[in-house]
C-alpha positions in Angstrom: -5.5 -16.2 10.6 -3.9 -12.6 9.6 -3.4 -12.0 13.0 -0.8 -15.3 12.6 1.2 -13.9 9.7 4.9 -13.6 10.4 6.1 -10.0 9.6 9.7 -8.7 8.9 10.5 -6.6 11.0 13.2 -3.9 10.9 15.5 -1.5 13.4 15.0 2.0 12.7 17.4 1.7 10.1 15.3 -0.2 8.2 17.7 -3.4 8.8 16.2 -7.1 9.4 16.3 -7.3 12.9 13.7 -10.6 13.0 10.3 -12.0 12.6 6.9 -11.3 14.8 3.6 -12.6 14.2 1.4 -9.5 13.2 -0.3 -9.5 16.3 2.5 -8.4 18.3 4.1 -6.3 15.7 1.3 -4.4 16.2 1.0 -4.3 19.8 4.5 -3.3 20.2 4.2 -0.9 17.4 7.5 -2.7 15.7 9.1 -1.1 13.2 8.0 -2.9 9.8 8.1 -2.9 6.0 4.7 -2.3 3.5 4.5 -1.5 0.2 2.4 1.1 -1.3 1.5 0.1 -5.2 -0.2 2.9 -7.1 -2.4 1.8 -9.9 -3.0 4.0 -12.7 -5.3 3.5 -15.4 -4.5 4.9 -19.2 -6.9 8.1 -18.6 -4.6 9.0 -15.3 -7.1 8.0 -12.6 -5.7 5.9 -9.7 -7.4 3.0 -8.3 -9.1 3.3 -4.9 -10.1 0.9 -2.0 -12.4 1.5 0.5 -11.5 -0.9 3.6 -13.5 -3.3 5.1 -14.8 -2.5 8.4 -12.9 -5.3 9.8 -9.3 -4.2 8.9 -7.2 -4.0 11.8 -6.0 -0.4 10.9 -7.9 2.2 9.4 -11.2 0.3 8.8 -13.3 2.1 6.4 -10.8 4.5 5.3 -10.0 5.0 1.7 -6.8 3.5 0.5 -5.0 5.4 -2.1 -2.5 2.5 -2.9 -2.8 -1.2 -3.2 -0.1 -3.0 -0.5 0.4 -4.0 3.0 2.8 -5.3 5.1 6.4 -7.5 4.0 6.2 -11.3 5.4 9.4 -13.0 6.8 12.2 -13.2 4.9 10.5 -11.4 1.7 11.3 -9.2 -0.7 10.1 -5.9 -0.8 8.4 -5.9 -4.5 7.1 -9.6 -4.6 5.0 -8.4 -1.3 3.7 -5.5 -4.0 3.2 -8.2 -6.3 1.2 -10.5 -4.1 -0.6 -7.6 -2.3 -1.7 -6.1 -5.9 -3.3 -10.1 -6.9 -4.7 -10.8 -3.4 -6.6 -7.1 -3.2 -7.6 -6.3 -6.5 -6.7 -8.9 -8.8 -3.3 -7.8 -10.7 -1.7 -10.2 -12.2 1.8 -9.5 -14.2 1.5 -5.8 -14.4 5.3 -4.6 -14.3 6.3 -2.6 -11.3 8.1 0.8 -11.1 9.8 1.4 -7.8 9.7 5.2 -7.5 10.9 5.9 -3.7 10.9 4.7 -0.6 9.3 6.6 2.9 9.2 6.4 6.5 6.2 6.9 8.3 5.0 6.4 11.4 2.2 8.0 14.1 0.8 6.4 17.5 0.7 3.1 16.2 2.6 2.6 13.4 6.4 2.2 12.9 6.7 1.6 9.0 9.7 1.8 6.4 7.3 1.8 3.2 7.9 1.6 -0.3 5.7 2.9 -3.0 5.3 1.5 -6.6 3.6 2.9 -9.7 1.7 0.2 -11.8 -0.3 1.2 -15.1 -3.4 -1.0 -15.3 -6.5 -1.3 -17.3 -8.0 -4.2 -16.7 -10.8 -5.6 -14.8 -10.6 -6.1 -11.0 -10.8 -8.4 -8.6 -11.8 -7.4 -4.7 -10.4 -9.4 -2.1 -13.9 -9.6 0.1 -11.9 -9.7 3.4 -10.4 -6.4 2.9 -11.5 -4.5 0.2 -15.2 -3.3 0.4 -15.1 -1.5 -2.8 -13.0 0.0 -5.4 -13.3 3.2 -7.8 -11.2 5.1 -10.1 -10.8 8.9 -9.8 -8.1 11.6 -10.6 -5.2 11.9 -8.1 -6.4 15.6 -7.0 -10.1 13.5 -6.2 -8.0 10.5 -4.2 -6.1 13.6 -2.0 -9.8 14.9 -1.1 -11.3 11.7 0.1 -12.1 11.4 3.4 -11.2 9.9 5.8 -8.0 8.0 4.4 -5.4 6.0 5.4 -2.5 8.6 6.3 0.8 6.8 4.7 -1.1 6.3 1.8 -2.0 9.6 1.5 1.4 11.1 2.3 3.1 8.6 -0.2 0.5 10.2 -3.0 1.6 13.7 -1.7 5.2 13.2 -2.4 4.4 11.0 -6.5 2.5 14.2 -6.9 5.0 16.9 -5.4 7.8 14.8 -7.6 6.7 14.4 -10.6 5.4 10.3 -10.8 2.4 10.8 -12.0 2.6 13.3 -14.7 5.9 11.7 -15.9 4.1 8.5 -16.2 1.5 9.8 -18.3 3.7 11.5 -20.6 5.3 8.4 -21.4 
């Protein structure tokens, strides 16, 4: 059924340029939106998925951010928003955009956009795709492995900027 999913996709610009079922945005390696929501919890730990073995990319890697790919004709933070309820259960946390990324390797072609959401409530794992889920300190997320790569180099950058200890601070 996920294979079905109509996906946004973008030129290398980042502009809407269409629609594709997931399937063949992934064969063709189209260029695509995701979202990249970082949970934190009020003693600075992030919230970590491990992947189901069935995930069509990166199964069993660590995810370092809640998210996934932008349906047709949506926006950019209500895919965080439904991606944060569907995985782990967040409901109504607010949002804060902090940047936005390109990445892409052999099979990926993605213009992602990563979010920082403070959370300390109970979760919820979406059985399909999340086979666990653990809190630890950011430094602890960057030395699991393996994980996903855009995760991880979206991390990198709320670390090398200033995200995360801003956030704290506050």
């Amino acid at each position: 059924m996920i294979q079905d999913e109509i996906i946004q996709l973008v030129d290398a610009q980042n502009r809407p340029c269409g629609t594709a079922p997931r399937r063949l945005m992934r064969r063709y390696r189209y260029w695509h939106r995701a979202t990249y929501a970082f949970v934190l919890n009020g003693r600075g730990e992030l919230c970590i998925q491990k992947r189901t073995l069935s995930k069509e990319v990166f199964p069993g890697y660590f995810d370092l951010a809640s998210g996934g790919v932008v349906g047709a004709g949506e926006a950019v933070q209500v895919a965080a928003r439904r991606e944060l309820e569907e995985e782990i259960g967040v409901r109504g946390a607010p949002l804060k955009h902090c940047f936005d990324f390109c990445y892409t390797d052999a099979t990926n072609h993605v213009f992602g956009s990563a979010y920082l959401v403070h959370y300390d409530g109970p979760l919820t794992l979406q059985a399909e795709e999340v086979a666990d889920a653990f809190w630890v300190t950011p430094a602890d997320a960057l030395a699991l492995h393996p994980s996903t790569p855009d995760s991880r180099m979206a991390l990198e950058r709320l670390i090398r900027e200033g995200f995360l200890s801003e956030s704290l601070s506050q």
